[in-house]
C-alpha positions as CSV (number, residue, x, y, z in Angstrom):
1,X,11.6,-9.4,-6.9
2,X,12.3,-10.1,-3.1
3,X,13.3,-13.6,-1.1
4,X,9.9,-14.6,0.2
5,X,10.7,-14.3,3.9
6,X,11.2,-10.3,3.4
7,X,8.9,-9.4,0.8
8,X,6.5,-7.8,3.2
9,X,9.7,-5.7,4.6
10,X,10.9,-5.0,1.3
11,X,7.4,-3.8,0.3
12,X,6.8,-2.0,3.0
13,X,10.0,0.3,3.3
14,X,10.2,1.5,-0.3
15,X,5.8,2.3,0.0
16,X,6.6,3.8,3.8
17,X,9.2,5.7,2.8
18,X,7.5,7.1,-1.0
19,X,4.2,7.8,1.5
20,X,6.3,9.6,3.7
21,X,6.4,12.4,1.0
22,X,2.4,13.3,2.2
23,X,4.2,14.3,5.8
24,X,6.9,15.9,4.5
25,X,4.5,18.5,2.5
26,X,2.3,18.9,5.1
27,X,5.8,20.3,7.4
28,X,7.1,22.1,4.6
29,X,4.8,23.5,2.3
30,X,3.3,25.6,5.0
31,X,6.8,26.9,6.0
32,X,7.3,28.2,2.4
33,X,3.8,29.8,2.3
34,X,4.9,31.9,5.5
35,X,7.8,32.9,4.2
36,X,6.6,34.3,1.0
37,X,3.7,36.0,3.5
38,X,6.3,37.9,4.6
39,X,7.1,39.9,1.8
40,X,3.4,39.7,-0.3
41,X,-0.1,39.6,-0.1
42,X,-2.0,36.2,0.6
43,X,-3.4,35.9,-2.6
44,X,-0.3,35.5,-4.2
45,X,1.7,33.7,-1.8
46,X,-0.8,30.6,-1.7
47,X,0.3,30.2,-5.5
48,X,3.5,31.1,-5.5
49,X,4.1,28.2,-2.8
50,X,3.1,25.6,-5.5
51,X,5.7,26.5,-7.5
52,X,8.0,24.3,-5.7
53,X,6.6,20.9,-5.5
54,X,5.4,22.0,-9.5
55,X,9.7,22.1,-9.9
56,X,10.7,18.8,-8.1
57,X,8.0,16.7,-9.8
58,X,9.1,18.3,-13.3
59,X,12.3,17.4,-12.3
60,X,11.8,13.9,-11.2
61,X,9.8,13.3,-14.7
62,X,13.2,14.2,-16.2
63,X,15.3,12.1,-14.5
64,X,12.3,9.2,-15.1
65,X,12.6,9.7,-18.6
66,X,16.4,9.9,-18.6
67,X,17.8,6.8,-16.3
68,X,14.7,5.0,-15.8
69,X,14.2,1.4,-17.5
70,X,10.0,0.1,-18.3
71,X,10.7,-3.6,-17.3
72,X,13.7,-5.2,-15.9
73,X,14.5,-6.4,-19.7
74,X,14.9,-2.9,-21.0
75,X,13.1,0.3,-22.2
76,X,9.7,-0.9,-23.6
77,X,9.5,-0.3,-27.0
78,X,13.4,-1.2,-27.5
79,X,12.2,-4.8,-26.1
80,X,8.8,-4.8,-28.4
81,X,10.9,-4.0,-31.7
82,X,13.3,-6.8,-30.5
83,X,13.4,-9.7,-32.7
84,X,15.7,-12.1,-30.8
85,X,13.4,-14.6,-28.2
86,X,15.3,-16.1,-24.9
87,X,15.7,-19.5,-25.3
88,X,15.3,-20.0,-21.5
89,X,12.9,-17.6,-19.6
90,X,12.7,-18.3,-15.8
91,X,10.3,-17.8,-14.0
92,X,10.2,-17.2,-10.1
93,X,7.2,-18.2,-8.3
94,X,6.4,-17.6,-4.7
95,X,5.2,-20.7,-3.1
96,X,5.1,-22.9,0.6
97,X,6.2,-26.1,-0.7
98,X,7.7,-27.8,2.0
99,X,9.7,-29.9,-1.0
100,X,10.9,-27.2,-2.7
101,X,12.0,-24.8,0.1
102,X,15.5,-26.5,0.0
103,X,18.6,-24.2,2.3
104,X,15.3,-22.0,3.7
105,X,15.2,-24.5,6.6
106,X,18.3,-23.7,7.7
107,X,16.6,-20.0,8.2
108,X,13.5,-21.3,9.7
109,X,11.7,-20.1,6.4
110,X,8.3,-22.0,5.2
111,X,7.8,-20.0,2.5
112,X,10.3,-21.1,-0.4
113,X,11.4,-20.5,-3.5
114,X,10.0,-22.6,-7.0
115,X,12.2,-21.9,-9.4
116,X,10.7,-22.8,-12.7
117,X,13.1,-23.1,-16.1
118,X,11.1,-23.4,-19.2
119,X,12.0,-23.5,-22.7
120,X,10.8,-20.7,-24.9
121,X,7.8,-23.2,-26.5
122,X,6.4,-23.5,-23.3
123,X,4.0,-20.9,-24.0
124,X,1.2,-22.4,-21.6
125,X,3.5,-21.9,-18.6
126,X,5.3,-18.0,-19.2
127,X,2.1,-16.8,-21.4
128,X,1.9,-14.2,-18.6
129,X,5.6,-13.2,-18.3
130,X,6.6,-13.0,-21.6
131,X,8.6,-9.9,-22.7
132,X,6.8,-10.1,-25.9
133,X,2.8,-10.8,-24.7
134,X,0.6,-8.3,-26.8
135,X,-1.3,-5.4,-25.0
136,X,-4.6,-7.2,-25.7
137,X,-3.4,-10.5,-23.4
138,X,-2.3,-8.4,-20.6
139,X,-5.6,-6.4,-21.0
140,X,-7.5,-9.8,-21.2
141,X,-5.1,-11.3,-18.5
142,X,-6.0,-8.2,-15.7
143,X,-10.3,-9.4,-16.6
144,X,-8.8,-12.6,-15.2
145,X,-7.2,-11.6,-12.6
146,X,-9.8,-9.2,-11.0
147,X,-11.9,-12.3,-11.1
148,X,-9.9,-13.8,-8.4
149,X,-11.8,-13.2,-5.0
150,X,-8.2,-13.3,-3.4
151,X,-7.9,-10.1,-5.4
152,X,-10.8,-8.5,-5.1
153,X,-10.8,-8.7,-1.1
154,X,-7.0,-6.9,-1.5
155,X,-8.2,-4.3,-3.4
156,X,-10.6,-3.5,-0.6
157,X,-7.8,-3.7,2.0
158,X,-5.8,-1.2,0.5
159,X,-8.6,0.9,-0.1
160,X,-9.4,0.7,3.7
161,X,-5.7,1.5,4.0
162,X,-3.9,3.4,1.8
163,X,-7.7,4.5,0.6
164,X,-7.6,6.7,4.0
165,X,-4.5,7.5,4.4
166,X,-4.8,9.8,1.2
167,X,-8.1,11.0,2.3
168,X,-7.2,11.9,5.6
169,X,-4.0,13.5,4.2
170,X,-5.9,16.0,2.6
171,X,-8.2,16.8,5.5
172,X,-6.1,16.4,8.7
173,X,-5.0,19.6,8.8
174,X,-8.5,21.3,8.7
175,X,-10.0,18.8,10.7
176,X,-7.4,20.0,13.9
177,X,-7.5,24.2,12.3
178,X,-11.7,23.6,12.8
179,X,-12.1,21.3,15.2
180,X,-9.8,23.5,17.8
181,X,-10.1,27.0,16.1
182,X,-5.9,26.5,15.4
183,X,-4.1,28.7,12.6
184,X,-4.0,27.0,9.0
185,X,0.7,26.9,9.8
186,X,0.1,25.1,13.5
187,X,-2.7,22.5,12.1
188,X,-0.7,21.7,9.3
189,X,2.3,21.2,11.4
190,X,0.1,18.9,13.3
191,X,-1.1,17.3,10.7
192,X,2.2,16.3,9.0
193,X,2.6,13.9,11.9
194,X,0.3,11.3,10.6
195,X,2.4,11.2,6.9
196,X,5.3,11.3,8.7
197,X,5.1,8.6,10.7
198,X,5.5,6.7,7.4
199,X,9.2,6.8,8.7
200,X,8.6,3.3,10.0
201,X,4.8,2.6,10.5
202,X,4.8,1.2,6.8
203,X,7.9,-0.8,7.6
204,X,6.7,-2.2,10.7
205,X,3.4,-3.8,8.8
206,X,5.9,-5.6,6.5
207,X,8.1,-6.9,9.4
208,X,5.1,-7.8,11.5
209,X,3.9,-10.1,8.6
210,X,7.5,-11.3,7.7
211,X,8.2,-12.3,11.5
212,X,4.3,-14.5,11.7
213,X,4.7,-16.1,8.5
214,X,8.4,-17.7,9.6
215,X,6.1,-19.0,12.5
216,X,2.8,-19.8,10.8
217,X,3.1,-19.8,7.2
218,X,0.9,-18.0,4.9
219,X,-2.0,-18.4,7.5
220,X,0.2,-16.0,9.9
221,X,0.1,-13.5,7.2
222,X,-3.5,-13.2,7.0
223,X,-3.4,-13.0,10.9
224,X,-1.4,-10.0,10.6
225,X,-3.1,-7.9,8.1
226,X,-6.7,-8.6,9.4
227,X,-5.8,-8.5,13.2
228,X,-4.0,-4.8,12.5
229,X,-7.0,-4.0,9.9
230,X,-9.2,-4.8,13.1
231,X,-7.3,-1.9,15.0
232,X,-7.2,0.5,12.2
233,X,-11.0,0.7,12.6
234,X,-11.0,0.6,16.3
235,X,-8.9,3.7,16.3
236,X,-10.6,5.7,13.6
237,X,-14.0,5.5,15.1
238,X,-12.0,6.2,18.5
239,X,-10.8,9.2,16.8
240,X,-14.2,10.1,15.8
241,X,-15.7,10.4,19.3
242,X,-12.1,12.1,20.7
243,X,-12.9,15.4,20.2
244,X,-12.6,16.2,23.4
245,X,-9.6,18.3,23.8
246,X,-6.5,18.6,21.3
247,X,-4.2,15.8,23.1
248,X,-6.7,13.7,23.2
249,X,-7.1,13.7,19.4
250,X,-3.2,14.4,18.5
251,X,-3.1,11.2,20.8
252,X,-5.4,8.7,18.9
253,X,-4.7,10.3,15.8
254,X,-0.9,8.7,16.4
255,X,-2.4,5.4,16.6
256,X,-5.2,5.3,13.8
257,X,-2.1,6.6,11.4
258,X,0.2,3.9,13.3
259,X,-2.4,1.4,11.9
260,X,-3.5,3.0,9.1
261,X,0.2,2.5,7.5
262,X,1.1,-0.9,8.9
263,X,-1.6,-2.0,7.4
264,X,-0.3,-0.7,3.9
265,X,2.5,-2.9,4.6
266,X,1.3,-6.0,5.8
267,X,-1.4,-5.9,2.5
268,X,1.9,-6.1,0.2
269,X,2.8,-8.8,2.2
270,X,0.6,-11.0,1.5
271,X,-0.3,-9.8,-2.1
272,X,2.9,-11.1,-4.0
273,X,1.6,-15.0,-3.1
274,X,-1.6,-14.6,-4.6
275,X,-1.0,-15.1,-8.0
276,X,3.1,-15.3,-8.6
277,X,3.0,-15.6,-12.3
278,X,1.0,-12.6,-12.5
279,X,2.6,-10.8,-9.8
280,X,2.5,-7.2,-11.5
281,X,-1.3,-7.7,-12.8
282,X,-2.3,-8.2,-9.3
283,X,0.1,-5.7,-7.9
284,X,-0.9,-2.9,-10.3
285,X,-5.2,-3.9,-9.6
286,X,-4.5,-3.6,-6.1
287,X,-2.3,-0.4,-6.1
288,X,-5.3,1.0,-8.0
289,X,-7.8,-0.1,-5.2
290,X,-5.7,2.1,-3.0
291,X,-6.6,5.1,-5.5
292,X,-9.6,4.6,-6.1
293,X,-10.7,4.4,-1.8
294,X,-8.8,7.4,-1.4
295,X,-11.3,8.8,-3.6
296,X,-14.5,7.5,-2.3
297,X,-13.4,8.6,0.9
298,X,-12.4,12.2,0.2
299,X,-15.9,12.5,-1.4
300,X,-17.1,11.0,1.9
301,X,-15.6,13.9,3.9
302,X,-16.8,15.8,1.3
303,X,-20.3,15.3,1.8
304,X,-20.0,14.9,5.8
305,X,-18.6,19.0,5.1
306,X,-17.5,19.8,8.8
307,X,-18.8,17.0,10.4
308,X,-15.9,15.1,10.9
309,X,-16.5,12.9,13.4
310,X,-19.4,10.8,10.6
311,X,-17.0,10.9,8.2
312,X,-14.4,9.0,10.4
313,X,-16.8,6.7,11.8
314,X,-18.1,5.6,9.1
315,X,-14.2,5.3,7.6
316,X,-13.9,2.8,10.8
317,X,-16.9,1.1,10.5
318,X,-16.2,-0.2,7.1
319,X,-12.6,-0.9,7.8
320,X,-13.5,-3.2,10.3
321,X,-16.0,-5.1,8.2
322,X,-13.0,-5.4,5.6
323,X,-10.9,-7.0,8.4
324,X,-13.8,-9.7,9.2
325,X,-14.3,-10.2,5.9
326,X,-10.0,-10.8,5.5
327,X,-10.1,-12.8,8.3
328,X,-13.3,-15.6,7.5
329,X,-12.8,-15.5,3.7
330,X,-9.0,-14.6,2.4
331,X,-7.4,-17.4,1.1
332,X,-4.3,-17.9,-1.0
333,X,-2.5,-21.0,-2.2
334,X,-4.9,-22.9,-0.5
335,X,-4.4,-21.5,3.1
336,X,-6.5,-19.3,5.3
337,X,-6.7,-17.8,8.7
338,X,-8.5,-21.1,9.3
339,X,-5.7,-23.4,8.6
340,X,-4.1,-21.8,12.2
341,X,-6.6,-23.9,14.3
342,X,-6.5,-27.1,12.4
343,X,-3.6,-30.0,13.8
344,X,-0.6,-29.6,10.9
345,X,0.0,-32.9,10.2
């Protein structure tokens, strides 16, 4: 939905600022706990405490349900049961052609708009985009999609990213209270730094990628997300062998969550030029990636039990064999990381 030279900005503020949430709990879910500790016993305190984020989330369903919209035509069903067909549907692609990118130059912008209008019998063309395309062709349409390798290598990027930032969001905090023998309030105070600095770690991953791909194209966006994926991993196996004393570890923990989150936002920088006319298949395939590696690596810790420092090297170890793997073999509309040492003619 965003100009091309600020989709990984736009991506990455609205994802840094919703991921921000995880800090934001960590600071003050602990501070309600304490103050119901005051007046009663632990048992029931712990579970009293949940009661609050249980309200805001049934409250934010509400409002969902109230003043939210399904697409940008309209409520879902409303635009199902609707007999009356466009007879122009437009769609915007997200492309690098050097004809089409028209007033961009005056911006320095390479990668352009391609603005296709195409009459309602077109069906070849807007099969995909449709308002009215049935659940079995977008079920059919994400097989297709997830067949891409572009895709696939995406999915495990944000599972190397967001992936860990969800698993480590659960665990921080015990890592620092067992690690350091600290009080359950003071590591989780510690530990709501790394979602916190979603403030503007997220944002910076879209800006970094905006700000190459002005200089290098597409090719300077796959620069940016494997070169920072690279230093995600340093950092978490840096973290794993920085148990040495508690500003050591507060210290590297900074940077492998620095990393951790720009990473987030340089992966939806590049994602919305993989495959424009099926933007929100791939969007939705790769947010799920995200899920489903914060899952394998919670039952990673899981099964490392209190012995941290595996479970983080390992984390790092395969996050930098995602970042090769970005780096040798990602390519999108017929660019790669390659294409930076070739002579542009």
């Amino acid at each position: 939905m965003f100009s091309p030279s600020v989709v990984g900005t736009a991506n990455a503020l609205t994802g840094g600022w919703g991921n921000m949430g995880g800090g934001i709990t960590y600071l003050i879910m602990p501070a309600i706990y304490d103050g119901l500790r005051r007046h009663l016993p632990v048992s029931t305190s712990w579970r009293l405490a949940f009661i609050f984020p249980a309200v805001i989330c049934i409250l934010v369903a509400i409002a969902d349900l109230l003043f939210g919209t399904d697409t940008p035509q309209g409520d879902w069903l409303k635009v199902r049961k609707s007999a009356i067909e466009p007879e122009v549907a437009s769609v915007t692609v997200l492309s690098e052609k050097e004809e089409l990118k028209k007033d961009n130059d005056s911006k320095g912008d390479k990668d352009s708009v391609e603005v296709k209008v195409v009459r309602s019998d077109d069906e070849a063309l807007i099969r995909d985009v449709k308002r009215d395309e049935t659940p079995l062709m977008a079920f059919i349409g994400c097989f297709k999609v997830l067949a891409n390798p572009a895709v696939l290598i995406m999915v495990a990027a944000y599972a190397c990213s967001f992936g860990v930032e969800l698993a480590i969001d659960n665990v921080i905090g015990k890592v620092f209270e067992t690690k350091f023998h600290l009080n359950p309030s003071t590591a989780a105070y510690i530990g709501s730094i790394f979602g916190l600095l979603n403030l503007f770690s997220r944002l910076t991953g879209g800006l970094f990628s905006d700000f190459l791909a002005r200089r290098l194209h597409l090719p300077g966006r796959i620069l940016a997300l494997g070169l920072t994926m690279f230093l995600e991993g340093v950092f978490l196996i840096a973290f794993a062998f920085g148990f040495v004393s508690l500003k050591v570890s507060i210290t590297l923990m900074i940077f492998f969550s620095f990393f951790v989150q720009h990473v987030c936002g340089s992966t939806f920088a590049v994602v919305p030029f993989i495959d424009p006319i099926n933007n929100g298949k791939v969007m939705g395939i790769v947010g799920a990636g995200g899920n489903l590696g914060g899952l394998l690596f919670n039952l990673m810790f899981r099964g490392f039990g209190t012995k941290y420092e595996k479970a983080f090297l390992c984390q790092g170890s395969i996050t930098v064999g995602v970042a090769i793997i970005t780096l040798v073999g990602f390519r999108v509309q017929k660019k790669s990381f390659w294409d930076l040492f070739r002579k542009h003619t």
